[in-house]
C-alpha positions in Angstrom: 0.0 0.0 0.0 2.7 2.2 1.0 4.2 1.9 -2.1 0.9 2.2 -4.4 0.7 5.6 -2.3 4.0 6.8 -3.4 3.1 5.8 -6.8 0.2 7.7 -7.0 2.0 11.5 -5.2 4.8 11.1 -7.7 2.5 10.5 -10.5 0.5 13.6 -9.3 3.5 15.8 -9.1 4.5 15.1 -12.6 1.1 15.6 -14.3 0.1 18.9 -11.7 3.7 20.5 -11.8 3.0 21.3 -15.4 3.3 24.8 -16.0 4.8 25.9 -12.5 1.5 24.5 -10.3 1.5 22.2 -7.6 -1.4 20.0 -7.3 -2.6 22.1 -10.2 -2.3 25.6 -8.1 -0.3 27.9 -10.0 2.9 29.4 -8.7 1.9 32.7 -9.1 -1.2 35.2 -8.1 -2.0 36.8 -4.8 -0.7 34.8 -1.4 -4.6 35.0 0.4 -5.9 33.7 -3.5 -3.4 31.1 -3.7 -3.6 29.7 0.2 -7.4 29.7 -0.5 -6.8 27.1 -3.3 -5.1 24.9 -1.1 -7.5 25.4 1.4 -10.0 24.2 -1.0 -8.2 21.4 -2.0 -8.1 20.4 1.9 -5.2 22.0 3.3 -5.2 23.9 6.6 -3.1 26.1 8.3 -0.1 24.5 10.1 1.3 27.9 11.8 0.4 31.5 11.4 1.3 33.0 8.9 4.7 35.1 8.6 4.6 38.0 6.2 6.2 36.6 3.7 5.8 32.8 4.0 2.5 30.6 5.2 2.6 27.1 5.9 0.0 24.4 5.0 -0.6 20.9 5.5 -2.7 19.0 3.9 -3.0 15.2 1.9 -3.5 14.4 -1.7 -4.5 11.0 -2.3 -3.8 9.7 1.0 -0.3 10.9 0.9 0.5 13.8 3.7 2.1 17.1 2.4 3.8 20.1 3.8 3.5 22.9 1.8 5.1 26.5 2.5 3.5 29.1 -0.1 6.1 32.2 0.2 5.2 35.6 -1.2 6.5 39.1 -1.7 6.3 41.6 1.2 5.2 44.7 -0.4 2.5 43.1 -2.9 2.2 39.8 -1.6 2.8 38.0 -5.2 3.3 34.1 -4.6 7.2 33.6 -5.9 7.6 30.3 -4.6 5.9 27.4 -3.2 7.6 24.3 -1.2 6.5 21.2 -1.2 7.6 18.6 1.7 7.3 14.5 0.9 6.4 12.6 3.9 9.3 12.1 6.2 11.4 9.3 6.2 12.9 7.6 9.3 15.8 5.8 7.9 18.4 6.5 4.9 17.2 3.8 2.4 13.7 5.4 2.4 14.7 8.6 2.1 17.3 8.3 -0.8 15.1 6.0 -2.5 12.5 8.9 -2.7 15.1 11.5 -3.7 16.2 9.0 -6.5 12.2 8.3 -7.4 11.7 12.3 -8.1 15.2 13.2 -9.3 14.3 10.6 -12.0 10.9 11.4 -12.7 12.0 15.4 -13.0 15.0 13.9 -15.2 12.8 12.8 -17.4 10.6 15.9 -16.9 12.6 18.5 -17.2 16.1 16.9 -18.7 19.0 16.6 -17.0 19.6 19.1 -14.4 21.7 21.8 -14.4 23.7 20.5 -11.4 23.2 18.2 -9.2 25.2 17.1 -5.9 25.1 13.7 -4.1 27.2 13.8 -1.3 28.0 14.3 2.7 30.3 16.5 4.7 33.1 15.4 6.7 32.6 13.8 9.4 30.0 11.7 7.6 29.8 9.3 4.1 27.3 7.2 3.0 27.4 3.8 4.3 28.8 4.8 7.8 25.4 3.8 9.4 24.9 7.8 10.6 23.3 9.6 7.1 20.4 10.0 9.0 22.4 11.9 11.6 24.2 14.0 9.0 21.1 14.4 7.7 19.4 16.0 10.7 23.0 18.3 11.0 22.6 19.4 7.2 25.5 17.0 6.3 23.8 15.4 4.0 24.4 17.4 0.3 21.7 15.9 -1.8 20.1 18.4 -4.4 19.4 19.0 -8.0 18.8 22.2 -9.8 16.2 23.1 -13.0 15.2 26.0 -14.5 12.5 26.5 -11.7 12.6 23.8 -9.8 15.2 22.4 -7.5 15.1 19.3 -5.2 17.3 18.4 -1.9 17.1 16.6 1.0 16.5 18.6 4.3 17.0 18.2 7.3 13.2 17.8 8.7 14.3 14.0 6.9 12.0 15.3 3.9 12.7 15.3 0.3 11.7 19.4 -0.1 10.5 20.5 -3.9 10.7 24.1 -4.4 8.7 25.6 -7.2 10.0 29.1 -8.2 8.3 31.8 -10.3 11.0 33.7 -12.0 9.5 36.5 -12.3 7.8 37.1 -9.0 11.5 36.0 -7.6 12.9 38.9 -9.1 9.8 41.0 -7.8 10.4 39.7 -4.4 14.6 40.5 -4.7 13.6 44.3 -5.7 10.8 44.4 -3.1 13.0 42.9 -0.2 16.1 45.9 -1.4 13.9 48.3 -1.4 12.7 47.5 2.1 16.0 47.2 3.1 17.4 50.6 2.2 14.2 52.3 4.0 15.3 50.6 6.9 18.9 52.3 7.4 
C-alpha cells in the first residue's frame, strides 16, 4: 500500500507540476488567493502566517504534504511554493524517494543543471549515521532546473521548491527596497 501511495504523489507531481502548479495551483497570483486554493483542496493552516511565507498541511490521495507558499512583502505575489514529501525515518527510504523524483523530474525536465550527491566530513554514506548527518545538514543531496530544484532537508523530507522567475525577481527588488528604507 505504501508503495501504491508513493506511486500515485509522484504521478501527481508530474502531471500537476506542469506549468509551474502544484497539485494544479499555479505558482503565481495573490498569497490569500493562492492559500485559499489549497484550502479548498483540503489543506489547513499549520502555523500562522509570517509575512512573507504561510505554511499548509494537507493530503492528496492519501499521501500527507507540507507545503510552505512564500510571497512578496510589499505586494504579496506568490514567488515560490515548497513542497515537503512525507518524512522518512531511515536512509534507504529517504534516498530512495530523492532518486524516485530526481528521476521522474530527469525525465521531466532533462537533466539538471547541477546536481550534488554527497555528505560532509565527518560523515559518508554507508557509515550507518546519514540520517544523523542528515538531521545536521550534512547530507548534500540536491538537484537544480530552471525553476525547480530538489534536496534533502533536514526535517528528513525530500523538499520541492517551485519558483516563479518573475515574481523571484519581484520579491529581490521588493525585499532591497525594504531594506534601504530601513537604514
Amino acid at each position: 500500500m505504501k508503495k501504491l501511495s508513493f506511486f500515485l504523489a509522484m504521478c501527481l507531481l508530474n502531471i500537476c507540476t506542469y506549468s509551474q502548479s502544484v497539485f494544479g495551483i499555479k505558482v503565481d497570483g495573490n498569497k490569500t488567493e493562492v492559500v485559499n486554493k489549497f484550502k479548498a483542496k483540503g489543506f489547513k493552516l499549520s502555523t500562522t502566517p509570517s509575512e512573507t511565507a504561510t505554511s499548509l498541511t494537507g493530503s492528496v490521495d492519501g499521501v500527507k504534504y507540507d507545503v510552505i507558499v512564500c510571497n512578496t512583502p510589499i505586494t504579496k505575489k506568490v514567488w515560490k511554493v515548497v513542497v515537503y514529501l512525507p518524512e522518512q525515518n531511515n536512509w534507504y527510504d529517504l534516498k530512495t524517494t530523492y532518486e524516485k523524483f530526481y528521476d521522474l523530474f530527469v525525465k521531466k525536465y532533462g537533466e539538471p543543471v547541477s546536481s550534488y550527491t554527497s555528505f560532509s566530513s565527518p560523515y559518508e554514506e554507508g557509515d550507518g549515521y546519514e540520517m544523523t548527518a542528515v538531521a545536521v545538514e550534512k547530507c548534500n543531496y540536491s538537484a537544480f532546473w530552471s525553476e525547480v530544484w530538489m534536496t534533502v532537508s533536514k526535517f528528513k523530507q525530500v523538499a520541492i521548491n517551485y519558483e516563479n522567475t518573475i515574481n523571484s525577481e519581484l520579491f529581490s527588488a521588493e525585499k532591497e527596497k525594504l531594506n534601504t528604507k530601513n537604514f
